[in-house]
C-alpha positions as CSV (number, residue, x, y, z in Angstrom):
1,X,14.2,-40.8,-2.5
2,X,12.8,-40.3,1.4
3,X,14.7,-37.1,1.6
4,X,13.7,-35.9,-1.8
5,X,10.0,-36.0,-0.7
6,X,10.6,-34.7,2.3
7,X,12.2,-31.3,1.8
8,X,9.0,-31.5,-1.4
9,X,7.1,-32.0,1.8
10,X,8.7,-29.2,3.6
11,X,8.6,-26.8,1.0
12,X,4.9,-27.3,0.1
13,X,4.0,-26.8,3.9
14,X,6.4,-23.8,3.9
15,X,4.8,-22.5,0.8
16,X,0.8,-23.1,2.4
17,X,2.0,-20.9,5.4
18,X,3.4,-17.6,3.8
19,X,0.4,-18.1,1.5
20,X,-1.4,-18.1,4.6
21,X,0.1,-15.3,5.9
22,X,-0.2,-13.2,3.1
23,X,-3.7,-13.8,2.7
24,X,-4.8,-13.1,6.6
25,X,-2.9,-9.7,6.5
26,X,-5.0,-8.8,2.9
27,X,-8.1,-9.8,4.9
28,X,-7.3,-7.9,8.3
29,X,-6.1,-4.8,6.6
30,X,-7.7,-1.8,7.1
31,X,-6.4,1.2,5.5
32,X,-6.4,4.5,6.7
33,X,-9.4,6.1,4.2
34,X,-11.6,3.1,5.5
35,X,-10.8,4.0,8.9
36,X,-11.4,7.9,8.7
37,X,-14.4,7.1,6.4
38,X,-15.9,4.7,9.2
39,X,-15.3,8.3,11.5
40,X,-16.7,10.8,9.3
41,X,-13.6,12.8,9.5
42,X,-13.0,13.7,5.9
43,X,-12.1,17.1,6.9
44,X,-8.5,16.3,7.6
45,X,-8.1,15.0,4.3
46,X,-8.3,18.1,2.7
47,X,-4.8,19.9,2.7
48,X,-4.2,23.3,2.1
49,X,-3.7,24.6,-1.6
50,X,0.0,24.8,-2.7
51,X,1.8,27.9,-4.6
52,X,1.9,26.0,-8.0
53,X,-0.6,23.3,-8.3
54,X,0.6,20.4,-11.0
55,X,-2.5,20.8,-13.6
56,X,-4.0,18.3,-15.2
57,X,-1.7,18.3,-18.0
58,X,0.7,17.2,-16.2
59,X,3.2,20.5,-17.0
60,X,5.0,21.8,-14.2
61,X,5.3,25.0,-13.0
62,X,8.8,27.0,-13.3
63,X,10.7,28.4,-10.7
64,X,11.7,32.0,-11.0
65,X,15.5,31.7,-10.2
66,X,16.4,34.6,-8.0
67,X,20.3,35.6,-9.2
């Protein structure tokens, strides 16, 4: 019964750390639109306009095959 309760034991403290973990990489994230927000450089966010732009239907474009 000892070793029963203590892999229980084990596991549970196992369990608390990757929780642990988890939870301290959630909290010390910081994403790249927080960071360039916190800069104030939105402009590099904005990509030049492609050929064929997916609407907002969702319809895609076709190609023109060429032979």
């Amino acid at each position: 019964m000892k070793f029963e309760a203590l892999m229980l034991r084990g596991l549970f403290v196992a369990c608390l750390l990757v929780c642990g973990l988890v939870l301290g990489a959630m909290v010390n994230a910081s994403p790249d639109a927080i960071r360039l927000a916190a800069a104030g450089s939105a402009g590099q966010l904005i990509a030049t306009p492609v050929a064929c732009a997916l609407p907002p239907d969702g319809v895609v474009c076709p190609r023109a095959n060429n032979g």
